[in-house]
PDB file with one MODEL, atoms N, CA, C and O in Angstrom:
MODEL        1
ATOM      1  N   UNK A   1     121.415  99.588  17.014  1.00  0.00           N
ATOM      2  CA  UNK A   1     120.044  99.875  16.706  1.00  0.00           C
ATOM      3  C   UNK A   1     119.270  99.794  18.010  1.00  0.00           C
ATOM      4  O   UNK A   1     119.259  98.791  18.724  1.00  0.00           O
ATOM      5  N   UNK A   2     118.416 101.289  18.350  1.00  0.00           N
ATOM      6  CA  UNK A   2     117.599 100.821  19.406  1.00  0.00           C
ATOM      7  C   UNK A   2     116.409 100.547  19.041  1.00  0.00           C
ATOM      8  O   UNK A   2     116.121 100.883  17.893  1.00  0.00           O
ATOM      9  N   UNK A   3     115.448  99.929  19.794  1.00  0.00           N
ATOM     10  CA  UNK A   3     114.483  99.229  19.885  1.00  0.00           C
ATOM     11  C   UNK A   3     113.395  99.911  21.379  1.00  0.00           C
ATOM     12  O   UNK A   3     113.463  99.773  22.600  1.00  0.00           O
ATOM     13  N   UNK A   4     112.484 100.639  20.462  1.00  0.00           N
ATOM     14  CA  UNK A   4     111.926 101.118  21.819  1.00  0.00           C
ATOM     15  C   UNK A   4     110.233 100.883  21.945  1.00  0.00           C
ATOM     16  O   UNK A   4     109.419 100.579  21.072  1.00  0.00           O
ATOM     17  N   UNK A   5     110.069 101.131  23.274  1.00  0.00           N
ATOM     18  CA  UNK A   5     108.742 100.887  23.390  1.00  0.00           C
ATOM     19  C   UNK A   5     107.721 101.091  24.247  1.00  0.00           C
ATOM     20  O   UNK A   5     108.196 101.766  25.160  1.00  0.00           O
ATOM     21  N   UNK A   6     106.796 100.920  24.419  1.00  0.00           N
ATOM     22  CA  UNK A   6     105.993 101.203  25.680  1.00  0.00           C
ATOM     23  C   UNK A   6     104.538 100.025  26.409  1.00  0.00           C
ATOM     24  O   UNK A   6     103.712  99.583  25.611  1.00  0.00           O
ATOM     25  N   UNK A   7     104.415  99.602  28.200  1.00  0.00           N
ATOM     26  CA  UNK A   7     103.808  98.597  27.725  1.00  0.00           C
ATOM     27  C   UNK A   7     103.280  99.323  29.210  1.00  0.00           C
ATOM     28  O   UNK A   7     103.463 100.440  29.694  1.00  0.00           O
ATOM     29  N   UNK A   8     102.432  97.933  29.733  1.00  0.00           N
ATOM     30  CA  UNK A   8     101.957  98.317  31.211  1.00  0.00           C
ATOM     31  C   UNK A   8     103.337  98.058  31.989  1.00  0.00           C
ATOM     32  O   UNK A   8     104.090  97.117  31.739  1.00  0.00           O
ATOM     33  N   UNK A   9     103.574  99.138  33.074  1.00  0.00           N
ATOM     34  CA  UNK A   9     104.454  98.384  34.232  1.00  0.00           C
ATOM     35  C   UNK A   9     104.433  97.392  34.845  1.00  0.00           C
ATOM     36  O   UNK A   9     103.381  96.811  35.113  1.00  0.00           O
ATOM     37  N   UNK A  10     105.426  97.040  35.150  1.00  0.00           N
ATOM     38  CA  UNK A  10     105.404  94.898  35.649  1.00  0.00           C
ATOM     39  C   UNK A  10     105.169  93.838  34.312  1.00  0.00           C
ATOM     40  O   UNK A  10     105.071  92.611  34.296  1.00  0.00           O
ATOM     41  N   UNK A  11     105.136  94.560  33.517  1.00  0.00           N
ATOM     42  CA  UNK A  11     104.742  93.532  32.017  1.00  0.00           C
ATOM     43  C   UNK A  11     106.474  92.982  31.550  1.00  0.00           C
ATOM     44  O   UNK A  11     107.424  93.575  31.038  1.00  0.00           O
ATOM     45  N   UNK A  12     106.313  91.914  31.915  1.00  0.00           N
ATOM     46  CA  UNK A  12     107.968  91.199  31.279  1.00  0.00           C
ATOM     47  C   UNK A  12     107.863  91.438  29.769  1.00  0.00           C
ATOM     48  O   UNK A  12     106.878  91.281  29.047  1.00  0.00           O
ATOM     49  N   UNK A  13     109.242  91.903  29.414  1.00  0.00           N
ATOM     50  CA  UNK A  13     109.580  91.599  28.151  1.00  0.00           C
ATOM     51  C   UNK A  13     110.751  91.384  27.258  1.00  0.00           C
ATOM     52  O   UNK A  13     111.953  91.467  27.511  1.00  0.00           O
ATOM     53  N   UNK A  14     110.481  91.257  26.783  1.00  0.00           N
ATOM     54  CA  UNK A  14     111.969  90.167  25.826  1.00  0.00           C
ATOM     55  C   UNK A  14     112.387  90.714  24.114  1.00  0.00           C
ATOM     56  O   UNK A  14     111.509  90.352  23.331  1.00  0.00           O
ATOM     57  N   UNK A  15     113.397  91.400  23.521  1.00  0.00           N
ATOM     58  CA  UNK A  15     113.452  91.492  22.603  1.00  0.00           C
ATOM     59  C   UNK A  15     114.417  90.598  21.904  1.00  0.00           C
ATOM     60  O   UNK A  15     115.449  90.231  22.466  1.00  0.00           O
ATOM     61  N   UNK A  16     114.102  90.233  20.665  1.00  0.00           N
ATOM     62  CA  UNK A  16     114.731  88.602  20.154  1.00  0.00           C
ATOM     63  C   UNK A  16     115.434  87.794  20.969  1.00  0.00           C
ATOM     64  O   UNK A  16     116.560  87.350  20.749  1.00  0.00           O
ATOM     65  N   UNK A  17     114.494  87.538  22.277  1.00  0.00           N
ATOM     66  CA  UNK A  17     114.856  86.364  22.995  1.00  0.00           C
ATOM     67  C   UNK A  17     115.312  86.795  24.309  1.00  0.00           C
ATOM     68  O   UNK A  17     114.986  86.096  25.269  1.00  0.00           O
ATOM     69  N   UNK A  18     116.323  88.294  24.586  1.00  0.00           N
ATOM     70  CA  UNK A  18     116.808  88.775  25.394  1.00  0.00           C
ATOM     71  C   UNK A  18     115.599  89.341  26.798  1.00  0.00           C
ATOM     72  O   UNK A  18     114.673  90.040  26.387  1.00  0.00           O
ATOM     73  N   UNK A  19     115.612  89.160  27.754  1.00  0.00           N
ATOM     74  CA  UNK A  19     114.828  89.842  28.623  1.00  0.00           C
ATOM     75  C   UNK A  19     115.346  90.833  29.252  1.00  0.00           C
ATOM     76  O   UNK A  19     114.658  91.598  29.928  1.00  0.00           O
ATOM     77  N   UNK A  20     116.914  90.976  29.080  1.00  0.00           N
ATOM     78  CA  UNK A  20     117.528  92.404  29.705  1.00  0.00           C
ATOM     79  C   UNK A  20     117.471  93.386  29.101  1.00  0.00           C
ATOM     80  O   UNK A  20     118.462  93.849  28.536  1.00  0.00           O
ATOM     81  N   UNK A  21     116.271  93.959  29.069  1.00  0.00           N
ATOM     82  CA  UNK A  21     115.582  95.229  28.648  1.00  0.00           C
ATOM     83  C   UNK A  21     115.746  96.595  30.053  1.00  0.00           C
ATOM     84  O   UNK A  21     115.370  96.560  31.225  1.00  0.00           O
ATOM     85  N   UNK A  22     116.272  97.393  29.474  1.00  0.00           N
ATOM     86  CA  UNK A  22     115.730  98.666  30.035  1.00  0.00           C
ATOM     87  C   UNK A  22     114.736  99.266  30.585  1.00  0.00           C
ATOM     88  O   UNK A  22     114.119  99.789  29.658  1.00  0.00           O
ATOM     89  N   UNK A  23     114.268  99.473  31.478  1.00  0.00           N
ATOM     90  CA  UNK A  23     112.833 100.034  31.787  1.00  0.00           C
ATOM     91  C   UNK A  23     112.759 101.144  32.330  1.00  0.00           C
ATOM     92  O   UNK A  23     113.654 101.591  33.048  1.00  0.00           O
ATOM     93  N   UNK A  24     111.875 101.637  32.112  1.00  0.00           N
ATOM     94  CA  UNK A  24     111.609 103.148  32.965  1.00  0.00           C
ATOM     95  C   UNK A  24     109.984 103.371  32.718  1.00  0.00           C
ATOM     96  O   UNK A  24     109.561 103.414  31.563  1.00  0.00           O
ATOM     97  N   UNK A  25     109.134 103.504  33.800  1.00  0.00           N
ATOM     98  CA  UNK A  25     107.930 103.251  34.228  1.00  0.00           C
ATOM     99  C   UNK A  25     107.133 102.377  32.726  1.00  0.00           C
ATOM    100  O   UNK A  25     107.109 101.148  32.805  1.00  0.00           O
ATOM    101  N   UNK A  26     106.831 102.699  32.089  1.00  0.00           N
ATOM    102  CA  UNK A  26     105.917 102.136  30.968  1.00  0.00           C
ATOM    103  C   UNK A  26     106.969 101.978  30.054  1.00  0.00           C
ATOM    104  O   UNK A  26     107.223 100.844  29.648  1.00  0.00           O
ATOM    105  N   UNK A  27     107.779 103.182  29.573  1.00  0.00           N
ATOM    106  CA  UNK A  27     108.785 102.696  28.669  1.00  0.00           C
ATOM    107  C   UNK A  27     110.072 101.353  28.489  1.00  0.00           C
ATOM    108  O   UNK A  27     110.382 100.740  29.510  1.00  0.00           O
ATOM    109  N   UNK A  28     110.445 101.152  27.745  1.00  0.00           N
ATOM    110  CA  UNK A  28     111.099 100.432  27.519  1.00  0.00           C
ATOM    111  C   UNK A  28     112.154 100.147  26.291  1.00  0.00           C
ATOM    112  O   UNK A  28     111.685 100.333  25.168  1.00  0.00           O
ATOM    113  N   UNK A  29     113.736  99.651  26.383  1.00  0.00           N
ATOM    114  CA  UNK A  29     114.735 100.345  25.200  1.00  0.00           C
ATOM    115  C   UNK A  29     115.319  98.981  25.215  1.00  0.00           C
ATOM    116  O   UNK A  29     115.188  98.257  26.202  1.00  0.00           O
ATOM    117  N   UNK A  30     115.826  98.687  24.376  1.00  0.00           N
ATOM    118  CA  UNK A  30     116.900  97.438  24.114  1.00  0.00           C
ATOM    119  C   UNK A  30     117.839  97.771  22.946  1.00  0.00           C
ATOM    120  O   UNK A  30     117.487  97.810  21.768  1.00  0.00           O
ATOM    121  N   UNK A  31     119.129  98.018  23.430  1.00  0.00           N
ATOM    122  CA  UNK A  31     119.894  98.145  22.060  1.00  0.00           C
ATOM    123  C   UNK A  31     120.186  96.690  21.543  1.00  0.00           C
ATOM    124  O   UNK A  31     120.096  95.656  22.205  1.00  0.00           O
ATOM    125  N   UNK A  32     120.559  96.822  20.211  1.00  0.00           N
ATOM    126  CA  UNK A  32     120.454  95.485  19.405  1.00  0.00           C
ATOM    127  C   UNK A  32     121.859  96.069  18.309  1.00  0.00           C
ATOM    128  O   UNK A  32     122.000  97.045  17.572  1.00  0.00           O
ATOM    129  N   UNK A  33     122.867  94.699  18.746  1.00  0.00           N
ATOM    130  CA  UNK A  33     123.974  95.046  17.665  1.00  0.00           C
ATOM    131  C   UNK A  33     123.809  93.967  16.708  1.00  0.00           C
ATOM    132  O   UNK A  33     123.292  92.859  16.855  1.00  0.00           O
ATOM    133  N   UNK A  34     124.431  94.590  15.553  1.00  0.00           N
ATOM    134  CA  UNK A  34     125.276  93.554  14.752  1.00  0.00           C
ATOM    135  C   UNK A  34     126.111  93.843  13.856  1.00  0.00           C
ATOM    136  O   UNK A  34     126.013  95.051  13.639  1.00  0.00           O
ATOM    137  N   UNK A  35     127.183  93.200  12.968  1.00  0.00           N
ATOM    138  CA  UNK A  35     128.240  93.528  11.928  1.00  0.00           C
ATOM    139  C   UNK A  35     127.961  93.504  10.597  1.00  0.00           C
ATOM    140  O   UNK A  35     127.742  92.481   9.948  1.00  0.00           O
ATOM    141  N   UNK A  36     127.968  95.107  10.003  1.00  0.00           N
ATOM    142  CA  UNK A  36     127.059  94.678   8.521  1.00  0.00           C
ATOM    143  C   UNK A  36     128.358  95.790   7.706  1.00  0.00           C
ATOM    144  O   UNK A  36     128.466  96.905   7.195  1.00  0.00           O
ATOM    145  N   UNK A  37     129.166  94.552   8.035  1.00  0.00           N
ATOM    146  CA  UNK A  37     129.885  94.861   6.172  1.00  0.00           C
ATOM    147  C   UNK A  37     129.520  94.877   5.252  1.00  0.00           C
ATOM    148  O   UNK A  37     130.048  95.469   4.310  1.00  0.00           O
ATOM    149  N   UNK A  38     128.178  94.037   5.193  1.00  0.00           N
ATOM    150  CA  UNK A  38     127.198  94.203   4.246  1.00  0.00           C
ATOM    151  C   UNK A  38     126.056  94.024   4.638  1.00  0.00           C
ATOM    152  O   UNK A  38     126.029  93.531   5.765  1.00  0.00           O
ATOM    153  N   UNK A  39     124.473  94.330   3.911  1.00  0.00           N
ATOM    154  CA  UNK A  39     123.203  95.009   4.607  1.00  0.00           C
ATOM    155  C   UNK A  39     122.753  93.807   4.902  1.00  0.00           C
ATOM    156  O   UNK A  39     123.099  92.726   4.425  1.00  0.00           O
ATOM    157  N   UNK A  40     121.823  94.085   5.857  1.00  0.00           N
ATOM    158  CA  UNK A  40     121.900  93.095   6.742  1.00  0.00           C
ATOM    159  C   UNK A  40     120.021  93.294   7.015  1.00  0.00           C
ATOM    160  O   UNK A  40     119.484  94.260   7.557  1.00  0.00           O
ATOM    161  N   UNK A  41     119.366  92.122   6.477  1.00  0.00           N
ATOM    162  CA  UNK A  41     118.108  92.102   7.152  1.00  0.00           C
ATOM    163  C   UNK A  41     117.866  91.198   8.523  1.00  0.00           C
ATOM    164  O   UNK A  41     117.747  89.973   8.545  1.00  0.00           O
ATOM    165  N   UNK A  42     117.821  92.110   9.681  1.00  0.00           N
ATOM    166  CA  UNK A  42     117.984  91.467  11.105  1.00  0.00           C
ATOM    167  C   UNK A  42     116.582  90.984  11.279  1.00  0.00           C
ATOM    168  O   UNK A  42     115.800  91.795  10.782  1.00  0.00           O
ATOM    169  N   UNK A  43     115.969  89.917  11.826  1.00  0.00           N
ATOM    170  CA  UNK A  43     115.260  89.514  12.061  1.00  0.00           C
ATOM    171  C   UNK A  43     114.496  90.102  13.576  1.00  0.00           C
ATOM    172  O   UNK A  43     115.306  89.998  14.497  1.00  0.00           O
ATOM    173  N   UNK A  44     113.010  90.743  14.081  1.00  0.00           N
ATOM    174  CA  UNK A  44     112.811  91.377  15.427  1.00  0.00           C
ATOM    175  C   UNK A  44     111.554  90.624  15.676  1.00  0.00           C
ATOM    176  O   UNK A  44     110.600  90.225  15.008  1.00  0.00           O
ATOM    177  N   UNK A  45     112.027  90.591  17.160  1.00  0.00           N
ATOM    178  CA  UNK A  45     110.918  89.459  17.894  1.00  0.00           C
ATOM    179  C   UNK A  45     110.149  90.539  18.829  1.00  0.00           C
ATOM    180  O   UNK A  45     111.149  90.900  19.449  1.00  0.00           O
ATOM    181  N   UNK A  46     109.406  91.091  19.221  1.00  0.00           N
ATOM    182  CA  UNK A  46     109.200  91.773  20.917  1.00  0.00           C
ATOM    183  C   UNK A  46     108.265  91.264  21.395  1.00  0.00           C
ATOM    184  O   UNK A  46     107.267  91.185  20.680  1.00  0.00           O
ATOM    185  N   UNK A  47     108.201  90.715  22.786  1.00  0.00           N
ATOM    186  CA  UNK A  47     107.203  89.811  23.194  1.00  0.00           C
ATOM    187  C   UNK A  47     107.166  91.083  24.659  1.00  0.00           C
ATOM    188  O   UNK A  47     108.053  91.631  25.313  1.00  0.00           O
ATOM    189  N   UNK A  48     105.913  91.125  24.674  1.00  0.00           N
ATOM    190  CA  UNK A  48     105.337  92.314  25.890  1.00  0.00           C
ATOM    191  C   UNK A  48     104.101  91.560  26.351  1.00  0.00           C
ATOM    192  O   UNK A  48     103.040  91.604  25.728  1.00  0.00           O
ATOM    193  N   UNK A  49     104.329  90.693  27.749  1.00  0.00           N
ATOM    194  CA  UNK A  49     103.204  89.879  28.424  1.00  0.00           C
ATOM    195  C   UNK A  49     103.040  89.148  27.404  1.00  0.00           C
ATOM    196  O   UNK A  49     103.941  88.493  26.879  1.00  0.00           O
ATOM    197  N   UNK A  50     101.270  89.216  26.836  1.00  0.00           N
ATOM    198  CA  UNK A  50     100.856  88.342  26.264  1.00  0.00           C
ATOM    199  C   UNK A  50     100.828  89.073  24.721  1.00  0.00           C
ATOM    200  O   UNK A  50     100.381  88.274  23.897  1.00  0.00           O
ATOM    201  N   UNK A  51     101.080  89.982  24.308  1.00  0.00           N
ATOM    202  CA  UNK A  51     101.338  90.665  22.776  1.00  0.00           C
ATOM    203  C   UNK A  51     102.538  90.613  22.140  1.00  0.00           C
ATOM    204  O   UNK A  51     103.329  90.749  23.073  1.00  0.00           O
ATOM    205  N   UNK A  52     103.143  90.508  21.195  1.00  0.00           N
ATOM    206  CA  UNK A  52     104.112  90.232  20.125  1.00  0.00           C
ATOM    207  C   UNK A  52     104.079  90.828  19.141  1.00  0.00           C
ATOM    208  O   UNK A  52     103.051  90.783  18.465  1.00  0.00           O
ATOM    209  N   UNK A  53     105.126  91.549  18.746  1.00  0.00           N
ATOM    210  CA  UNK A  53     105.116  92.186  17.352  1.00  0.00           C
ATOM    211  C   UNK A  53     106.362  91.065  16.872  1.00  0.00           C
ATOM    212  O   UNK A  53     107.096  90.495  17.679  1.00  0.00           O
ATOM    213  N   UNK A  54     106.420  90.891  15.352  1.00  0.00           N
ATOM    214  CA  UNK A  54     107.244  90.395  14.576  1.00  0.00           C
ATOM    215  C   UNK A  54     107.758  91.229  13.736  1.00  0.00           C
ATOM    216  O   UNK A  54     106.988  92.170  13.542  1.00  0.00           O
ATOM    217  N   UNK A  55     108.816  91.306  13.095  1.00  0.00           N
ATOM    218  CA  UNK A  55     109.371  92.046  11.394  1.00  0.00           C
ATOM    219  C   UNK A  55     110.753  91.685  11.739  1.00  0.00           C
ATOM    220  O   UNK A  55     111.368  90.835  12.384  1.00  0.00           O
ATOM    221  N   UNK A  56     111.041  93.183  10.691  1.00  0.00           N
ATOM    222  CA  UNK A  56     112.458  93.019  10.453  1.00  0.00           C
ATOM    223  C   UNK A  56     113.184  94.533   9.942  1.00  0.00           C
ATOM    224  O   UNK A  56     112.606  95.493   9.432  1.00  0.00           O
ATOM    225  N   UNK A  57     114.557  94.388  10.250  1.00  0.00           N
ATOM    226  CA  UNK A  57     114.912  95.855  10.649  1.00  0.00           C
ATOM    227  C   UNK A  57     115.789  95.829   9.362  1.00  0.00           C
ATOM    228  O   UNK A  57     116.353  94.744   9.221  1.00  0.00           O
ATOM    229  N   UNK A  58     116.052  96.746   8.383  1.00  0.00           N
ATOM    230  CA  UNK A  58     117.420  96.744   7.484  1.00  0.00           C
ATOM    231  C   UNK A  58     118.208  97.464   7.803  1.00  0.00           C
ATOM    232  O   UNK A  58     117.792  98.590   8.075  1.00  0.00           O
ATOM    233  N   UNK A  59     119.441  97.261   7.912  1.00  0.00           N
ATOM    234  CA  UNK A  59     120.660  97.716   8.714  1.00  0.00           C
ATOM    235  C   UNK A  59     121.688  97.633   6.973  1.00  0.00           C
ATOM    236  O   UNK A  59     121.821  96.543   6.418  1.00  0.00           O
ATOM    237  N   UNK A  60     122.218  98.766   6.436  1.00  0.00           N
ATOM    238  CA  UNK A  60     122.693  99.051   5.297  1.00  0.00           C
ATOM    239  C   UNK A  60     124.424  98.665   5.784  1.00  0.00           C
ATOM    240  O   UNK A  60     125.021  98.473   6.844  1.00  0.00           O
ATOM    241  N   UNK A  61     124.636  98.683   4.865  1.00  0.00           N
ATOM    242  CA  UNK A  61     125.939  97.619   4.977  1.00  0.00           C
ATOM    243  C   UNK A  61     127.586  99.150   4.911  1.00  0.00           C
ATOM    244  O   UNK A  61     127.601 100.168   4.220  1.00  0.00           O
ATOM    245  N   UNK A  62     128.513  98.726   5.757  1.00  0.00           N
ATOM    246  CA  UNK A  62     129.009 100.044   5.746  1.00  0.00           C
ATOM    247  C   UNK A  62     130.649  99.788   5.678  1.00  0.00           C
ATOM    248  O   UNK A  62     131.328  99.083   6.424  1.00  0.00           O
ATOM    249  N   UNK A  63     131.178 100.807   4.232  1.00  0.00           N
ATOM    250  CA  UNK A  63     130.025 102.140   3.843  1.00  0.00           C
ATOM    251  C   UNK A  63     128.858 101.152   2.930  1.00  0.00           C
ATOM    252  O   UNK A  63     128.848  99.927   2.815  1.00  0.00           O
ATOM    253  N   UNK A  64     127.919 102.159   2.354  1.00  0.00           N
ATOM    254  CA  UNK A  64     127.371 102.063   1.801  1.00  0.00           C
ATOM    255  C   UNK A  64     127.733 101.964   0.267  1.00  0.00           C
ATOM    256  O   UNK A  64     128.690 102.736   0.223  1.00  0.00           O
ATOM    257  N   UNK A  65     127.593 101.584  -0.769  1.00  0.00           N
ATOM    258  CA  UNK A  65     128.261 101.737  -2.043  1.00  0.00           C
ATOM    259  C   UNK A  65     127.228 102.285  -3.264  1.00  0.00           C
ATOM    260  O   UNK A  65     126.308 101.488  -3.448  1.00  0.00           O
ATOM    261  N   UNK A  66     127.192 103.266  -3.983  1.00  0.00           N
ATOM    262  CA  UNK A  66     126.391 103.921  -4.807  1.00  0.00           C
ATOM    263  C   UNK A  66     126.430 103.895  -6.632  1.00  0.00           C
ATOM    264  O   UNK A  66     126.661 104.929  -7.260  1.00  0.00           O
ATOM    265  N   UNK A  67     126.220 102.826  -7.185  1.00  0.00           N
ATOM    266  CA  UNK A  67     126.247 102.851  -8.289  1.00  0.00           C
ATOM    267  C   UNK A  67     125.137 103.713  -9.708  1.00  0.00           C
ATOM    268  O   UNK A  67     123.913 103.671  -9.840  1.00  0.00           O
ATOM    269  N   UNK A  68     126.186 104.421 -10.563  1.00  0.00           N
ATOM    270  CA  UNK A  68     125.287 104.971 -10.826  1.00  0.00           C
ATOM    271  C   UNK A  68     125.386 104.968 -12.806  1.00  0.00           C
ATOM    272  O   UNK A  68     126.516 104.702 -13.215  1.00  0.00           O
ATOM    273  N   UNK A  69     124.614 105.160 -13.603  1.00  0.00           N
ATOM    274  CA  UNK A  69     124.731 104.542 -14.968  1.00  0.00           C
ATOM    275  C   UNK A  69     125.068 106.132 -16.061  1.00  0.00           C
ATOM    276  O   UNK A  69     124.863 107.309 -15.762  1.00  0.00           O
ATOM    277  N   UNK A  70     125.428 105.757 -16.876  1.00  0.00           N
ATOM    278  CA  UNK A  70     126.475 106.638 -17.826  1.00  0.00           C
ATOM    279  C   UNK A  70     125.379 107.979 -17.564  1.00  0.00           C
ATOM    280  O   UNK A  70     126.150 108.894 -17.274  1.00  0.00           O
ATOM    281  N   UNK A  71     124.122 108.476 -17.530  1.00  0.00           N
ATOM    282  CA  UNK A  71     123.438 109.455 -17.627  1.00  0.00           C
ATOM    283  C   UNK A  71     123.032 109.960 -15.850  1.00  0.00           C
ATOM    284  O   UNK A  71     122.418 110.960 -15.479  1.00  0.00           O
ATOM    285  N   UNK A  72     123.674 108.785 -14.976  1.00  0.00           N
ATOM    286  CA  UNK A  72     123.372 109.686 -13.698  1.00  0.00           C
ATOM    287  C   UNK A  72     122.825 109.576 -12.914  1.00  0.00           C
ATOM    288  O   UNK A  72     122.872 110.149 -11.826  1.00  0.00           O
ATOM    289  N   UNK A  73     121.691 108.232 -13.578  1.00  0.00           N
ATOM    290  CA  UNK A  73     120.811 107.743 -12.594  1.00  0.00           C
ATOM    291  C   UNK A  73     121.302 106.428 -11.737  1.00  0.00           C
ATOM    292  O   UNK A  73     121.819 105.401 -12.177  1.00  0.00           O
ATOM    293  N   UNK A  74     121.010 106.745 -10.487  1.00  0.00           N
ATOM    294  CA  UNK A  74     120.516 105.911  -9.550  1.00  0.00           C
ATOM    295  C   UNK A  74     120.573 104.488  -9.925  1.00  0.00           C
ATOM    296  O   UNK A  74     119.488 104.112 -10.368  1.00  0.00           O
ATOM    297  N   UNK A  75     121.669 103.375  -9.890  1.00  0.00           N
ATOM    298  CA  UNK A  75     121.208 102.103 -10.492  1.00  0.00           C
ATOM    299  C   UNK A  75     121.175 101.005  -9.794  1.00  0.00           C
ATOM    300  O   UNK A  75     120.877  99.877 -10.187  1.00  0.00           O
ATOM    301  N   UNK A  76     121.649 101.530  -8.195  1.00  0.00           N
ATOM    302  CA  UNK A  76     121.946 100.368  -6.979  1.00  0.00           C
ATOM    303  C   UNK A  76     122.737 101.328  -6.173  1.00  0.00           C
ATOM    304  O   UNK A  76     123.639 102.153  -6.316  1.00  0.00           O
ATOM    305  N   UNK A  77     121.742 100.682  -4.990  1.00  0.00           N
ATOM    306  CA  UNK A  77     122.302 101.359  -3.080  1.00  0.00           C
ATOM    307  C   UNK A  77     122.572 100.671  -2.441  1.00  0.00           C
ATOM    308  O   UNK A  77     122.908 101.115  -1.343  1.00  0.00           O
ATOM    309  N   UNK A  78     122.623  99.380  -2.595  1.00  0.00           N
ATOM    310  CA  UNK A  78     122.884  98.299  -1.479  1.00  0.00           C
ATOM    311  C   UNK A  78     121.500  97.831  -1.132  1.00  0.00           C
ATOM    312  O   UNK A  78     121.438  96.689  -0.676  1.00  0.00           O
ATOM    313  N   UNK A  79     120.482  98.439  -1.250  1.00  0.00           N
ATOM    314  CA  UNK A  79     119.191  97.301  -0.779  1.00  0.00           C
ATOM    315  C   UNK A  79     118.590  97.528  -2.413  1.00  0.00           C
ATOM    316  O   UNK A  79     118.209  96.441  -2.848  1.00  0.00           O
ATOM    317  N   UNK A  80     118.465  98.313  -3.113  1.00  0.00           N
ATOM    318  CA  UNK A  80     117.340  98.213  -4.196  1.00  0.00           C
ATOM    319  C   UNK A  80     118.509  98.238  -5.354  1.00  0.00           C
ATOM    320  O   UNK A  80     119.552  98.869  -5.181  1.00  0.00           O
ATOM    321  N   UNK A  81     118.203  97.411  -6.679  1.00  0.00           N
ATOM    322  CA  UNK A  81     118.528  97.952  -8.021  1.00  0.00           C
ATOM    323  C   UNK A  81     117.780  98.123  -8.991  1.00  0.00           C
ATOM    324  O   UNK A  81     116.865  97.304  -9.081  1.00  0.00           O
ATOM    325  N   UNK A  82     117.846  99.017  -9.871  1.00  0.00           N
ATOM    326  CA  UNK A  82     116.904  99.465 -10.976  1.00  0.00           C
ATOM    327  C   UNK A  82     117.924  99.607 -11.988  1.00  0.00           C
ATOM    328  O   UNK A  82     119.149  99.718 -12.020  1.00  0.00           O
ATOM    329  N   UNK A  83     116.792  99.554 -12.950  1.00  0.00           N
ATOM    330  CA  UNK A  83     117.172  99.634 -14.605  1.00  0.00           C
ATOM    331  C   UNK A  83     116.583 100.983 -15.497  1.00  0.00           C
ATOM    332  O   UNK A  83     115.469 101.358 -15.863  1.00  0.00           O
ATOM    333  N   UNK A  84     117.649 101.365 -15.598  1.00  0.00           N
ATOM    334  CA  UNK A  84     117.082 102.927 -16.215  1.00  0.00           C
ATOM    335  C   UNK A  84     116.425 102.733 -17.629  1.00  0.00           C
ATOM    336  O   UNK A  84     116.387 101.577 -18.052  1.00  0.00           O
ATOM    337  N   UNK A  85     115.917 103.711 -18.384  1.00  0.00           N
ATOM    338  CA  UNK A  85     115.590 103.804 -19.521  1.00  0.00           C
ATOM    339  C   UNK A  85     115.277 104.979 -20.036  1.00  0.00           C
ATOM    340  O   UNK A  85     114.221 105.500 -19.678  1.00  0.00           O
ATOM    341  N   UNK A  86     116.186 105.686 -21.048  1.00  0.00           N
ATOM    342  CA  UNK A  86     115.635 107.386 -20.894  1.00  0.00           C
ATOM    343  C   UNK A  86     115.319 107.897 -20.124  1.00  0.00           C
ATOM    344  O   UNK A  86     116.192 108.610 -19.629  1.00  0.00           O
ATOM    345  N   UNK A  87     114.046 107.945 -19.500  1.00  0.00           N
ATOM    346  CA  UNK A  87     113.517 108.977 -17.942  1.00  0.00           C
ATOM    347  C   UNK A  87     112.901 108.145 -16.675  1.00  0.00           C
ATOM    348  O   UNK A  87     112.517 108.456 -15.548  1.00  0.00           O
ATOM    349  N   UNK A  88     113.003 106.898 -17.447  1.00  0.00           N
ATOM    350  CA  UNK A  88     112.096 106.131 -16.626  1.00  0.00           C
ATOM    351  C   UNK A  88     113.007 104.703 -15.586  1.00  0.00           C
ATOM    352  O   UNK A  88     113.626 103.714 -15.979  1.00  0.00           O
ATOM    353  N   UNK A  89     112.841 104.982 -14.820  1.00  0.00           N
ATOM    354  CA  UNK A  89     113.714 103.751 -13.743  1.00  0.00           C
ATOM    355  C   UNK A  89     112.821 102.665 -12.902  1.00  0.00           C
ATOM    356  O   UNK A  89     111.987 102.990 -12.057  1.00  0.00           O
ATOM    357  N   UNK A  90     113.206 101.030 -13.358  1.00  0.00           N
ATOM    358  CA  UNK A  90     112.444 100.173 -12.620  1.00  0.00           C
ATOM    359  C   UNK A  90     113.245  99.361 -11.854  1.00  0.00           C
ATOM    360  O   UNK A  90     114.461  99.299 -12.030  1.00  0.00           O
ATOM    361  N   UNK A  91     112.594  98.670 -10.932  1.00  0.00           N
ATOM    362  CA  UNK A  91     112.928  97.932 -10.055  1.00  0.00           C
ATOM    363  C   UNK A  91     113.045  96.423 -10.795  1.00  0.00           C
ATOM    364  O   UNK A  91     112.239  95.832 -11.514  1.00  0.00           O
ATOM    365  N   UNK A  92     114.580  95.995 -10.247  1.00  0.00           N
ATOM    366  CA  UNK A  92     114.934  94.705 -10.935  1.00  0.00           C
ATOM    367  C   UNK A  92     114.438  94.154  -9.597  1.00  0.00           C
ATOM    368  O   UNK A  92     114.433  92.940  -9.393  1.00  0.00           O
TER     369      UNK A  92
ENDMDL
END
């Protein structure tokens, strides 16, 4: 997963903790691995000088696995499941 961005030049920065970031004049790239046999909510830090973004990245688990209910619908992807009903599908 890359991770990209843009800040002032000479501005240190660090993505989840790492400061060996990529640079090229304002821009900036950090690839970010990890092993997702299954999906995986990665946790993202980016600290640029004195600004910070926080979240989080979902990385689907691989393969992916697709369950689906006697009429066809959609009932689980690996991040969401729903419950069908005649035409209508909700979120468990």
């Amino acid at each position: 997963m890359n991770v990209l961005g843009a800040t002032a030049v000479g501005t240190n920065v660090t993505v989840n903790g790492d400061g060996n970031v990529y640079r090229k004049g304002t821009y900036f790239r950090k690839e970010i691995g990890t092993t997702n046999s299954s999906a995986v909510w990665l946790p993202l830090t980016v600290l640029a000088g004195l600004d910070s973004e926080l979240g989080n990245l979902f990385i689907p688990g691989t393969p992916e696995s697709y369950n689906y209910d006697d009429d066809g619908n959609l009932t689980s992807d690996g991040r969401f499941t729903r419950y069908c009903t005649g035409r209508l599908c909700y979120p468990v």
